[in-house]
N, C-alpha and C positions, 0 to 999 in steps of 0.2 A: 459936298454933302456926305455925312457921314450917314450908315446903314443902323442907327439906332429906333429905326420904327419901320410902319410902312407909306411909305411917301404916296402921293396923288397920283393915278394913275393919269395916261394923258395917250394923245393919237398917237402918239411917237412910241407907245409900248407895240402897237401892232407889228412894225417890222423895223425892232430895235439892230442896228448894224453897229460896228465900231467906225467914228464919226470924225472927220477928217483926219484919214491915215496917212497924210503927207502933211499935217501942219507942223509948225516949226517946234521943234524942239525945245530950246535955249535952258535958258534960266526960268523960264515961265511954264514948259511942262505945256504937254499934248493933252488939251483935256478929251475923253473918251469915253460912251457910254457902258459900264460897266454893269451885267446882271447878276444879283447877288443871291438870287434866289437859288434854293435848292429842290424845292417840291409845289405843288400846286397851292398851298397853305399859305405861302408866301405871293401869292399870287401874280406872280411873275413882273412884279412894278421890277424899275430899272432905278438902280443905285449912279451914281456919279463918282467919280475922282478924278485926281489932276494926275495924271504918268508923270513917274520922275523923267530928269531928264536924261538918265541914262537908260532909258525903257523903249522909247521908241524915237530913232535918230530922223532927223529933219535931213530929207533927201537932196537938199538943195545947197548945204551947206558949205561944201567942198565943190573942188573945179572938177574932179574925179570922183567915180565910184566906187565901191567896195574891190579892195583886189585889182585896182588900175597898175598892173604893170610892178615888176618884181625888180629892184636894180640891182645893179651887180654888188654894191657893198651891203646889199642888204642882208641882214642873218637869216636863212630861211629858218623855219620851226618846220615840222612836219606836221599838218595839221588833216591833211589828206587821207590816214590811216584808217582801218576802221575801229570801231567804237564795240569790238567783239569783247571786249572785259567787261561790259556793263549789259548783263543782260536786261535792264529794264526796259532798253533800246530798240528790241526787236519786239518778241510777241509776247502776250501776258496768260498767265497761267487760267486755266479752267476752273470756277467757284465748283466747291463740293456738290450742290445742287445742280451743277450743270452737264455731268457726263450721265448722272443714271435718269433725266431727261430724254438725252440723246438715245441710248438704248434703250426707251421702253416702248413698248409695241402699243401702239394707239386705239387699238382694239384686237385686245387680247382674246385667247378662247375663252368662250363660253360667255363674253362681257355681248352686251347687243347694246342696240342703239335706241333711240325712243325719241318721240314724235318732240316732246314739251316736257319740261321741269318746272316745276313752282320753286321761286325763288324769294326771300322774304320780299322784292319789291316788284312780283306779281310775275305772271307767265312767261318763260322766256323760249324761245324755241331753235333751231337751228340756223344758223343766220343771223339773229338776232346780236346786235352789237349794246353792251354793260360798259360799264366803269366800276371798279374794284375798288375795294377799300382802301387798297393802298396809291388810290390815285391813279393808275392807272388805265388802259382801256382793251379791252376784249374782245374778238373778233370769233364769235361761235358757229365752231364748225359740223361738232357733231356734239349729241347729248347722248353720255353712254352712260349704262345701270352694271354694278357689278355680281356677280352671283350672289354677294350677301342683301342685293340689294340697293344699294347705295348708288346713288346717280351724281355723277362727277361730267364736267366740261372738257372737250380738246379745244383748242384755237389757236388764236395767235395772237400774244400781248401787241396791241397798238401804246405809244407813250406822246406825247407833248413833243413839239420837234424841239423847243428849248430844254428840254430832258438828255437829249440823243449826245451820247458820251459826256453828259453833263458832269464837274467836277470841278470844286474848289483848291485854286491852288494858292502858293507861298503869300500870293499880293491879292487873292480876291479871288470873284470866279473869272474862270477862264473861258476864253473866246470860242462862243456859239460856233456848232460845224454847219447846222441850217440857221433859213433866218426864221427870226421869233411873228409868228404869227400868229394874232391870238385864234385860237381853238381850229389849231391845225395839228393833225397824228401825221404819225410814222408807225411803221409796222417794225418789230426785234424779230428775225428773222435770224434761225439757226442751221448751218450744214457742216454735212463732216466730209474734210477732205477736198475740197474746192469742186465737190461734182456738178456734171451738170446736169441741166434739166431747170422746172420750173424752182421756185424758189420758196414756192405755198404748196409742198406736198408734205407729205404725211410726216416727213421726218423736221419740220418746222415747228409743228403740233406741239402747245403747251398742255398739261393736263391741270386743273383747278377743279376747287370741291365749289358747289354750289354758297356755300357760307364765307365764299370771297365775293361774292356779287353784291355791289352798294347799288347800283340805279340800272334803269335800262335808260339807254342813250340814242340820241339819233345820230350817228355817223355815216357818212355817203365816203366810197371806198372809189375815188376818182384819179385821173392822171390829168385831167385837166388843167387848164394853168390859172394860179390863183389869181383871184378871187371866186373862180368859177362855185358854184354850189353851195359858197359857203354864206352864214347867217347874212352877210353884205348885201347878197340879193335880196335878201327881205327889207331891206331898208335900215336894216339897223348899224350902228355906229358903237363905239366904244368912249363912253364919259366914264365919270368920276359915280355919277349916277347909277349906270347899269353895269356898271364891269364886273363884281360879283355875280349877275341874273345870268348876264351871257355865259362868263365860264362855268355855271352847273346846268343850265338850262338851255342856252341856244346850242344849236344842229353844229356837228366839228367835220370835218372833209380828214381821210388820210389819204396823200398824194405821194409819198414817202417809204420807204423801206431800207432799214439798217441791215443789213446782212454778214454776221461772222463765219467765218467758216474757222473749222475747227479739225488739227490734227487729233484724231482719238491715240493716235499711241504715244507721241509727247505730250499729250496733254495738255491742249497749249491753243491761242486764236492766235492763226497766223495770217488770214487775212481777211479782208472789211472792205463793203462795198455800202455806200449810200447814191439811191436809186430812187428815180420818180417811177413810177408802178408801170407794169404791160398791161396794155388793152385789156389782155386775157386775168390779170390780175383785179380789173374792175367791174362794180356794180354796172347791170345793162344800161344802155344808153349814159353811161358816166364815162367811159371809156376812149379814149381818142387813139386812132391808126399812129403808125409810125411818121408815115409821110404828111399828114396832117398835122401833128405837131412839128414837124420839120417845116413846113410854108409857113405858119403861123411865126414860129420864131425867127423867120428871114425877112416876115412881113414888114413894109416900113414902120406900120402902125409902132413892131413892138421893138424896133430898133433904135437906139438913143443917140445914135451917130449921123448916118446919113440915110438915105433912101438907095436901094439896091438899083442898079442900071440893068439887071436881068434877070432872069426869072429864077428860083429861088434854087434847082438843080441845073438851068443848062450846060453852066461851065462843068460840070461833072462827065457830060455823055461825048464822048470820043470812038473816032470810027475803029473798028478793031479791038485789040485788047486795050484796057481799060492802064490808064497810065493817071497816078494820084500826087498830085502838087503839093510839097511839103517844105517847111523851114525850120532852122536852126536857129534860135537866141542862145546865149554866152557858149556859139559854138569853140570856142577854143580852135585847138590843130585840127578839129574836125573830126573825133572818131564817133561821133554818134552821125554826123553827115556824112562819114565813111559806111555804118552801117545804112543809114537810110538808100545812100547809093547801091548799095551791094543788093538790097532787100529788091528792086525796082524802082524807087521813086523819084520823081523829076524834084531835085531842089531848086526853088523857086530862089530862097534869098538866107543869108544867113548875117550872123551879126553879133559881134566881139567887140570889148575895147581895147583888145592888144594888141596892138600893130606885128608883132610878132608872128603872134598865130591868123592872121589875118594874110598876111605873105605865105603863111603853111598852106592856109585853101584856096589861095591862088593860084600857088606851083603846080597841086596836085590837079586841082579842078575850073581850070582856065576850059572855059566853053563848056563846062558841065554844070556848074551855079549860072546862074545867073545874074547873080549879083553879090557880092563880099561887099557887109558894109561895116568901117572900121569904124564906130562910136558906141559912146555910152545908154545904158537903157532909158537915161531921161533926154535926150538929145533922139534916139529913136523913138519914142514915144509922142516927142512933138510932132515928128514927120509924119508918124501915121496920121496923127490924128489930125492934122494938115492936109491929108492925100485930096486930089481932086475927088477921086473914088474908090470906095473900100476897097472893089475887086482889085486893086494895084496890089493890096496885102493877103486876102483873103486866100488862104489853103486850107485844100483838106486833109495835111496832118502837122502840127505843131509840136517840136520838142523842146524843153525848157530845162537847163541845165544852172540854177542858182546858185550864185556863190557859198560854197558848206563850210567853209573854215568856222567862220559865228557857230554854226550846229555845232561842230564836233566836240565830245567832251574832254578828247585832246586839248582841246584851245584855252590856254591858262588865259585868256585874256592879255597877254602883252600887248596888244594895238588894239584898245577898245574902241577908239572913235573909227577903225575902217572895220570893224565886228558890226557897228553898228549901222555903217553905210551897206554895210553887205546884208544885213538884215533886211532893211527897209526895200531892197529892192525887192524882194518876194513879195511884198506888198503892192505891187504894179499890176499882179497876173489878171485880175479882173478888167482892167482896162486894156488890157491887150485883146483879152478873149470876145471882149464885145466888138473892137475892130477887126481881129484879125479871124475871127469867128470858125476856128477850125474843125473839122468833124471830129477829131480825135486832138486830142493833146496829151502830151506823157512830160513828167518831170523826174528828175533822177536828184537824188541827196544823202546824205551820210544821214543814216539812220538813227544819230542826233536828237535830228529835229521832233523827233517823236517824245521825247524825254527833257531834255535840255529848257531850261526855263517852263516847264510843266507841260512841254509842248505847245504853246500859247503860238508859236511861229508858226507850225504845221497846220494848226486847226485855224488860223487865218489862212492860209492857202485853200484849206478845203472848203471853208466857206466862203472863200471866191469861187469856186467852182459850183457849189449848189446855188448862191444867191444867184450865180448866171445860167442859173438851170439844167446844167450837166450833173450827167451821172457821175460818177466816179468811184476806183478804186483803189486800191494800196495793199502793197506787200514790201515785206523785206526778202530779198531775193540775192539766194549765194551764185556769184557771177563765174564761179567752179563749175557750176551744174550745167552754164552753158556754154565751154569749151575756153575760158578762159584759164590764165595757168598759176592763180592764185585766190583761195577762196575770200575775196573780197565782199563783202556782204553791203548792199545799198537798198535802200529806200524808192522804189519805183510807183508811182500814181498815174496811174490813166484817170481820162476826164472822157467823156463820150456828149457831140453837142445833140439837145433835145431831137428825139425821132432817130437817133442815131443807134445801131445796137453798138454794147461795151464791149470793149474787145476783150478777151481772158488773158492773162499770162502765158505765154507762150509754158510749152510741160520741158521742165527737164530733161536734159539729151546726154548728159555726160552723168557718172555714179554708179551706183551700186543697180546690178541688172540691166546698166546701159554704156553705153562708150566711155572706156576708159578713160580718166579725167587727165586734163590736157597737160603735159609737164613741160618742165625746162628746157630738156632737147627736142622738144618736140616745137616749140619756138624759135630757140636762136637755131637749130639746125638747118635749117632752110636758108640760113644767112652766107651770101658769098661775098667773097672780096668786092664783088663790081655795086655791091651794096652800099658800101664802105666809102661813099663822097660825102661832099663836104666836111661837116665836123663829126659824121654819124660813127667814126671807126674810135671818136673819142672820149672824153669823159669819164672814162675809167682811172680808179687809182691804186697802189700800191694796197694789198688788205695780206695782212698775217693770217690762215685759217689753213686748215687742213683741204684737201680736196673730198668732193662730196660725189654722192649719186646724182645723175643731171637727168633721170627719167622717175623726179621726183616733183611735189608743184612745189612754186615758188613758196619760202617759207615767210617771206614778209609781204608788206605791200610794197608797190612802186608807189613811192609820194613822189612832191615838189622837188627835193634835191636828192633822188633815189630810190630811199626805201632802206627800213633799216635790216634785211633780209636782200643787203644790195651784195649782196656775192658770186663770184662767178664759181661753178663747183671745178673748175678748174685748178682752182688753190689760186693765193699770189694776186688777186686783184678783185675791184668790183665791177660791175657790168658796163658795157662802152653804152652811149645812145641810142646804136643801131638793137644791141639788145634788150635796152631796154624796153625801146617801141615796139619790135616783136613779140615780148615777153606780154605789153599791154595788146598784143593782137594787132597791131598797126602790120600792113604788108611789108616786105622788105626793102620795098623799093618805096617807099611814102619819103616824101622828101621833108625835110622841114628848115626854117629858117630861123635866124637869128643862132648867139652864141651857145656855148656848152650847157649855160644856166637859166638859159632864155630855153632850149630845147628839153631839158630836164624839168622845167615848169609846165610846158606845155603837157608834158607825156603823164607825166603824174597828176595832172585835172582833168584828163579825156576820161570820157567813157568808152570801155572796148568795144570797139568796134562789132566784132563777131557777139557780144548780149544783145547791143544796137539791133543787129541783124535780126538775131531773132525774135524781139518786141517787135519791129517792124512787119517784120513779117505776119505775123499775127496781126497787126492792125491793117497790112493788106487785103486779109482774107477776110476780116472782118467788114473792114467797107462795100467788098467786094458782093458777101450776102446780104450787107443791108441794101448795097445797089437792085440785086437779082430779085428782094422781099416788094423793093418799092416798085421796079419794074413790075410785081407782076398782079398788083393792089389797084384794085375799082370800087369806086365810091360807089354808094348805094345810097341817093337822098331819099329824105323818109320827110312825108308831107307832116308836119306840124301843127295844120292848121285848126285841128280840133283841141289841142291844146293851147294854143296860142292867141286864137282870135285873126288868123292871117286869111287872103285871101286865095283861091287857085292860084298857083304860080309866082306868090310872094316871096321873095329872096330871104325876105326877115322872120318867116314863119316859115323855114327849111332846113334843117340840120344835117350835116352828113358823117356817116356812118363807116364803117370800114367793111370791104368783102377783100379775100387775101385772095381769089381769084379771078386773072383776067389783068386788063388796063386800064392805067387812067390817062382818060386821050383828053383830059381838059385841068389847066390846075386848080387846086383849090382856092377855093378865099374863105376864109373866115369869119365871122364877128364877133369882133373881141368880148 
């Protein structure tokens, strides 16, 4: 289908997804629902075309996966590096209109406020939710008059979830981050400097002139889980017939909030949160507790796999201090399950295709995992989804470490067919997340994937993660800042599963007004001869260079065969094994296996350890007060019955409500 008009709308526009992401490739091309629309005008009908077939590679098509194993004649490239020459990579510059936003005071002296405005399309008052001429949607918080008189809006723009980072790239538009629902918002939410606190205060506050208001609108401001509230309960559907009526006229729900935060003094959005709303965020009785969306989403009703064998927290409550079960996919040598050990957490199971780094977490952590398992992600994939019972898989923290060589804007492409098997496995996270259903998940990647093919890769990832109704976030994050000893800059996303709070970025520990940033000697120095087994005292070669200062950081990165910053400041050679795993944070006694080139692969794809740690740590303490939140929450049912038609004591004419003090000594049930 070509996008020369507007095609027929049809059921499939309500919750348009990209549509079998594992079909075969070949010569015949991945056909995929593609939406080409850019604004409401175009009424969000869904265009068609065939992916070539170098767009999206068929995961089944080789015996291996992307990156299965490096051999010894093979040429390594360095593709491990980061992507610090291409600013487009990291974060995007602040629009003109958007910093003296940030600074204006939302009610100025002498400005006051006022009950009602008359608006061309009749009285609008505070609370009162518009649609604007430019499509889209307003959430009015105060109506303020200026000393000349003039009465102007604060709020907060609500937009169309098929809006949210909406953008046309090289081959079409590019891949939805929520999914397309017809006449569902999201809230543009603005902060400066990653602070906290709620997220809808004064300094989110858009200000608008009364002569931007087109309609006033019915919107319900819910966290409920869709279809809750929305026109559907009226009975209505979406034809060919009504689909214009619905989108100006039927009732829209926003369940959603976009969140940038913004450095004010570079100028710059460095990080971005997409969020289903807090209780406290929603209209009364639209609102649902933490731990009530937490039972619903465990519930069998809304589980697509199997039915749960226990109740939806018990496996969480442990006598004493609180100990949280976590796993490693494409763990490698293990330094992000180096960190999650270090942090406290019981690793449950982890899982690599290289037999290599797979003997590395065994050396190290024989009776500390509990299970190293050497296969590929579609060979584990089948097992899960084969388990007698989910709880065989099920933790409460998931980290995902995806093949990045495809991302990186290093990669000339030399091996496009395993660029492309390594692609396609990021396209798996969704089906993991619904078996293995973790309270927190984090994934790490060259900051790449943000830019690189228009970022169409990245925003598939994230909309696995909202289509499975996790919050989520993302930052680029310089891994200098937290004690490592070369400013390597990566791509970090937390996911948070529904009723879950999101965990923040762990703050900065090393820089400027805080601990000096970690150097060279300050790594290998710790390193002793009794370190120095196996091949660890090797792999160093003859290098021409002057001798340097070694209480400086490392000035390259350590890749797959080094790093081209592989110098020892010694003069006379490049750095042996044992320093170069130190130098990536690995302890000095971390054993590993396999030969000189097997071991320089490993070290240069881990994640350090000591960033591990302290993401983790943060997702410790995060779980920790969502545990203490939900401990300490009692239902308050509230009789229905006079709205409902039910009787005394009717389960179906009962709703229940959240009080944040006290216990809940009985679980919840739901109806859907």
């Amino acid at each position: 289908m070509t996008n020369s008009g507007r095609s027929t709308p049809t059921l499939a526009a309500e919750d348009e997804e990209m549509t079998e992401r594992y079909g075969a490739a070949g010569a015949r091309g991945v056909h995929v629902d593609i939406d080409l629309t850019k604004d409401d005008d175009d009424d969000e009908h869904a265009v068609s075309r065939d992916l070539m077939p170098n767009e999206l590679p068929d995961p089944y098509t080789n015996d291996r996966l992307a990156a299965a194993g490096v051999q010894d004649d093979h040429v390594n490239i360095d593709l491990t590096q980061d992507d610090d020459d291409d600013e487009r990579a990291i974060n995007r510059d602040l629009r003109p209109s958007e910093l003296p936003e940030l600074e204006r005071q939302h009610r100025p002296t002498g400005h006051t406020t006022c009950d009602f405005a008359n608006a061309s399309c009749g009285t609008i008052y505070a609370g009162s939710r518009v649609e604007l001429v430019d499509g889209t949607f307003f959430h009015i918080r105060d109506i303020m008059k200026a000393p000349s008189g003039e009465q102007y809006l604060n709020g907060i723009v609500m937009k169309r979830t098929w809006q949210i980072m909406d953008r046309i790239g090289l081959n079409g538009q590019l891949h939805a981050v929520l999914p397309k629902q017809k006449n569902e918002l999201c809230m543009i939410i603005k902060t400066v400097n990653d602070k906290p606190g709620s997220s809808l205060d004064d300094h989110s506050l858009v200000r608008i002139s009364l002569e931007d208001v087109r309609s006033i609108r019915h919107v319900i401001i819910s966290n409920d889980r869709f279809p809750r509230h929305s026109f559907r309960e009226q009975g209505l559907s979406v034809d060919s017939s009504n689909y214009h009526e619905i989108e100006e006229n039927a009732s829209l729900v926003c369940r959603w909030k976009f969140v940038e935060s913004i450095d004010v003094a570079a100028r710059k959005v460095t990080a971005f949160v997409l969020s289903p709303l807090d209780e406290s965020e929603c209209d009364q009785s639209c609102g649902l507790p933490n731990l009530q969306k937490f039972t619903a989403f465990r519930s069998p009703a809304h589980n697509s796999h199997k039915s749960k064998t226990k109740a939806p927290r018990e496996r969480q409550h442990h006598e004493g201090e609180q100990t949280y079960i976590s796993a490693d996919l494409f763990a490698g040598a293990g330094g992000a399950t180096t960190g999650m050990i270090t942090a406290g957490l019981d690793v449950k199971y982890v899982v690599d295709f290289d037999a290599d780094a797979c003997h590395t977490l065994q050396r190290n952590y024989e009776g500390r995992i509990r299970d190293v398992r050497h296969m590929d992600m579609r060979d584990f994939l089948a097992v899960i989804q084969g388990a007698q019972s989910d709880d065989e898989y099920m933790v409460d923290f998931l980290h995902v470490s995806y093949p990045c060589q495809a991302h990186s804007w290093l990669n000339r492409g030399q091996n496009r067919e395993r660029d492309l098997e390594g692609i396609s496995l990021c396209y798996s996270l969704r089906e993991i997340l619904l078996i293995v259903r973790p309270r927190v998940v984090t994934l790490e990647q060259t900051n790449g994937i943000l830019t690189k093919e228009d970022g169409q890769h990245f925003r598939a990832l994230i909309y696995d993660l909202t289509k499975t109704e996790y919050a989520v976030r993302w930052k680029v994050l310089n891994f200098a800042h937290y004690g490592n000893s070369q400013p390597r800059k990566r791509l970090i996303v937390m996911g948070a599963y529904p009723g879950e709070l999101l965990p923040p970025f762990p703050e900065p520990t090393h820089g400027p007004g805080l601990l000096p940033f970690v150097t060279i000697h300050d790594c290998i120095g710790q390193i002793t001869p009794e370190s120095l087994f196996d091949n660890m005292g090797l792999g160093a070669c003859p290098r021409t260079h002057a001798p340097y200062n070694p209480h400086t950081q490392l000035r390259g990165c350590i890749t797959r065969s080094g790093g081209e910053g592989n110098m020892h400041p010694g003069g006379g050679r490049s750095f042996n094994c044992r320093e170069l795993a130190c130098l990536m944070t690995f302890p000095p006694y971390y054993q590993f296996a396999g030969g000189i080139s097997a071991i320089k692969l490993q070290i240069g794809n881990a994640v350090p350890p000591v960033v591990m740690k302290a993401i983790c740590e943060e997702v410790v303490r995060s779980l920790r007060r969502s545990d203490e939140e939900m401990e300490a929450w009692r239902p308050e049912v509230v009789d229905l019955k006079d709205d409902e038609g039910g009787e005394e004591g009717d389960m179906a004419a009962t709703r229940v409500r959240g009080a944040r003090l006290g216990r809940a000594e009985e679980p919840i049930v739901l109806d859907d």
